[in-house]
Each structure stands twice: as C-alpha cells, then as structure tokens.
Steps between C-alpha positions, in 0.01 A plus 500: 500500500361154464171430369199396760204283410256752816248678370402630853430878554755629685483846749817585362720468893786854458805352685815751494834367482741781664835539643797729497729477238664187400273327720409308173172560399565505105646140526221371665239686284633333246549172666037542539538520112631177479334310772175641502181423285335793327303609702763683687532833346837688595491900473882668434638746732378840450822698635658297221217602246601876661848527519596240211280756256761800587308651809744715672692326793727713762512608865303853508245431698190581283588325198496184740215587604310545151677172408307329801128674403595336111570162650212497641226616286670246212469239818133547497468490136667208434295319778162629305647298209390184674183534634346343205762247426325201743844438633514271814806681640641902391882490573585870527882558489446734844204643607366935569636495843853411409500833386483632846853356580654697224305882596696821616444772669195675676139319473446150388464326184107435588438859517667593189277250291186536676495170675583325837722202596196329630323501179802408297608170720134441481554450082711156571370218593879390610893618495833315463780661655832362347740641681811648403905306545600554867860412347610767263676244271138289397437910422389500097615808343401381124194684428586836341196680672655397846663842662521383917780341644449188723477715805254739369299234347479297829368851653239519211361094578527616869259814386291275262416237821349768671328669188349152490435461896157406650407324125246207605673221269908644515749219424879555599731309262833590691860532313720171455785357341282281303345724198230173387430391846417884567308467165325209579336618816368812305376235268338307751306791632376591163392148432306521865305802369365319159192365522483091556394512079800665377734379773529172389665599141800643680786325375721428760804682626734395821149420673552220814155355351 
C-alpha cells in the first residue's frame, strides 16, 4: 500500500472481487497492494480462513453444506472488521452470495442462515466478476486449496454470474490470453470506484492514460 496525503472521511465503498477458480483474483488482490494508496483496505478469503484452518472438505452433502454456513458467518465478520477503519474502498476476496453457487441439496443457503439474497447483494456497493480460463491450458492448478478441474470450475464461474445477477454496479472482466491486460481492467474498475481524493495516488499500471 502506498501512503496518501487525504485526510477526507471516507463511507468506506464494499466492492467484491469474485470469480471461479483460477479466474485470478489472488494476483490481482495483490496487484491493489501494490498500486493502491492506503486507504484501500483488502479483506482475505474466508473459505481460505475455513478450509486452510483444517475444516473438513469432501463430497457428502452436509458437510458442504456446514462448510458454506462457516464461510459465511466468517464473511460477515471479517466485513465488521472495517467499519471503523475510514477506508475509501473494502476489497473483499468474494462476497456472502458467492456462497450460493457452491450450496447442495434441498432449501437455499438464505434460509439456512436466516437471511435473503436481496439483503445480502444489498451489503455491496459493487462486484468484479473475473472470470475463469475458457482454454484449459491458461487453467492454474498451483494453489494447494484448489480441488475443481477446469471444467468444473468454469461450471462454478457460470453458477457465481448468476449468484451475482441483477447486482446494480456488476462488472464482467471476461477470460483472455493476456493475464495483466485481464488484470489491468480489474484495476481500472477499482480505480473508477475510489473517490477523486484517493484516486489520484494510484500508481500506474498498463493504464492508456
């Protein structure tokens, strides 16, 4: 993060960055590190918080669905983490609803955690939908967390777009062969969303201006 000279009060804007797996959201995360001012304040993923700390992980069909329920009540409590922190911008690493595209079985995640969609798109003010390799060879199978192949995790992206759908302020950043100009768009949207006081300590990356 790079220091910023604002001393503005910010309203804290929630923006998700989502997508299926090996879409690339952890490079560009990381990538807002670096080219962001300090005022951006990035949240980590809580499935990784969940099933990086040893929570059970196979197919029967109620342990995925306990596994969901964890994700996210930790989802909600890392997001209460910020609402003191005067950030201009809360990067979450994906958002409640994403949780929807993952659910088994009878009922609905909403029901099981005494909530509804509505009210859960309602808690972002936007969403970035990196989307996952169309091409099964710019498919990253380096994270050790990552069980899908490349077909099953272009069926989970497919799931995640409409977990997402009807979202006031949704951007589409769609799969190419290019991993920074893919990056750079996402970057470009997130830069949109800062406010005119923060936006202008952006460093620049791959922008046209």
């Amino acid at each position: 993060m790079n220091s910023c000279p604002c001393t503005e009060t910010h309203d804290g804007c929630r923006v998700v960055l989502t997508g299926g797996p090996g879409a690339g959201k952890s490079a560009v995360l990381e990538l807002a590190k670096l080219f962001f001012c300090a005022h951006v304040r990035t949240l980590p993923e809580a499935a990784g918080i969940i099933f990086g700390g040893g929570f059970p992980r196979h197919e029967a069909v109620r342990t995925r669905r306990a596994a969901q329920q964890a994700i996210f009540h930790v989802q909600h409590a890392l997001e209460a983490t910020t609402e003191a922190s005067q950030s201009a911008l809360v990067l979450c690493d994906r958002g409640t609803p994403d949780g929807s595209a993952y659910w088994l079985g009878e009922g609905d995640l909403w029901s099981a955690v005494g909530t509804t969609r509505e009210a859960e798109l309602a808690r972002y003010d936007a969403v970035i939908h990196l989307r996952t390799p169309s091409d099964s060879s710019h498919y990253n199978y380096d994270n050790p967390l990552r069980i899908e192949t490349h077909l099953e995790a272009q069926a989970i992206d497919a799931r995640i777009a409409e977990a997402w759908a009807g979202h006031s302020r949704y951007y589409n950043v769609p799969p190419t062969n290019d991993f920074l100009g893919k990056a750079a768009q996402a970057l470009d949207i997130l830069r949109d969303l800062m406010p005119p006081c923060c936006r202008a300590q952006v460093r620049p990356f791959l922008w046209r201006s």
